[in-house]
C-alpha positions as CSV (number, residue, x, y, z in Angstrom):
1,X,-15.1,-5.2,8.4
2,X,-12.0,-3.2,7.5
3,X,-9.1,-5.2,6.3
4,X,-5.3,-4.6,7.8
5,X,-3.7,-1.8,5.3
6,X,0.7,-1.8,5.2
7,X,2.4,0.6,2.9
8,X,6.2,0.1,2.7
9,X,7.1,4.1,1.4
10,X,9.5,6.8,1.9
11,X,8.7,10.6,2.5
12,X,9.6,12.6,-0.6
13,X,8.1,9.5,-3.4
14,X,5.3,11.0,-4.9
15,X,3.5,8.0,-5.6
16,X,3.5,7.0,-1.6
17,X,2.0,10.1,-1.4
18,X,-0.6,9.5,-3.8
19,X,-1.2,6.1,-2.6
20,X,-1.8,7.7,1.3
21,X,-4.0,10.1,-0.3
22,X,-6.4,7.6,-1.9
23,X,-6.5,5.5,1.8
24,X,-7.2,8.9,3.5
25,X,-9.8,9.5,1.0
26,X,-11.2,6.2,1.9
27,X,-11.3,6.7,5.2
28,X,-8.7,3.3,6.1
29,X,-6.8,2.9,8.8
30,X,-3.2,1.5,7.3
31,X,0.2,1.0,8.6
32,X,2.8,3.1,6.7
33,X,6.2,2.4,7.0
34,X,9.2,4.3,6.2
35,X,11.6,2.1,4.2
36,X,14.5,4.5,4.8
37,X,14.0,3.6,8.8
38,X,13.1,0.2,8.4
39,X,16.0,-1.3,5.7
40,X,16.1,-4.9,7.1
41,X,12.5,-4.7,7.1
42,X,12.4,-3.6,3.5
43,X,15.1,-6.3,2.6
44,X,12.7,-8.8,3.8
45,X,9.5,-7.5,1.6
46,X,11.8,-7.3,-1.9
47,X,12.3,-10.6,-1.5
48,X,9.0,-11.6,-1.0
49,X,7.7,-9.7,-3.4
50,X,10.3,-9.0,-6.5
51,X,10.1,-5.3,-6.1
52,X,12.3,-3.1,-5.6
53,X,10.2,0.3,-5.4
54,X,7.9,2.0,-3.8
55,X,5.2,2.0,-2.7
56,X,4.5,-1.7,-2.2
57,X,0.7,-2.1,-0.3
58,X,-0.4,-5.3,1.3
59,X,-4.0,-5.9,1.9
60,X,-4.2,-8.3,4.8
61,X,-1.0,-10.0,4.0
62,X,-1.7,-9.9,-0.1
63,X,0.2,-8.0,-2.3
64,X,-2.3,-5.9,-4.2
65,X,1.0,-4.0,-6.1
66,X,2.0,0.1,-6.3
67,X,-0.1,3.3,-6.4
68,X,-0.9,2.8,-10.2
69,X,-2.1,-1.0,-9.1
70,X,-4.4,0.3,-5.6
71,X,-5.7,3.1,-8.0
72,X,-6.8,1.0,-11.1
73,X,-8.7,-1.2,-8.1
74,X,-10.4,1.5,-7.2
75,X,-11.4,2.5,-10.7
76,X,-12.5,-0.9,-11.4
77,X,-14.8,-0.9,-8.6
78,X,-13.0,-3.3,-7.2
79,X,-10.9,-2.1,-3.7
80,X,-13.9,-0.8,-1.5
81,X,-14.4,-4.4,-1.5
82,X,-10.7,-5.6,-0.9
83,X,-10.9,-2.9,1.7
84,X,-13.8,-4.0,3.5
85,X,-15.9,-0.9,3.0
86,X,-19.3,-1.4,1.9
């Protein structure tokens, strides 16, 4: 069973981009949203989560961390399972 995917990104950061990329390689449906159209929204995940940058990826309401964080997961072996794929 898939888990629920949320990016918080913007358009032009290259590491969002890299981050959708490795989803989409994956095959995982995900929620992205644009922090540039969503500030209050964005306000409200800094404070939850210390960061001020993008992208910041939840994994069924966990905060797994940036691109660099979702791809050492996968090169651990370890985020087809936090993903849900088998």
């Amino acid at each position: 069973m898939t888990k629920k995917v949320v990016l918080y990104t913007t358009a032009t950061c290259p590491y969002c981009l890299r981050a959708l990329r490795k989803l989409d390689e994956k095959g995982v449906t995900y929620e992205n949203i644009n922090v540039h159209a969503n500030p209050e929204v964005f306000k409200a995940v800094m404070a939850k989560t210390g960061w001020d940058t993008v992208p910041q990826i939840f994994i069924d309401e966990s905060f797994i961390g940036g691109c660099d964080d979702l791809h050492a997961l996968d090169r651990e072996g370890k985020l087809d399972g936090l993903l849900g794929i088998l």
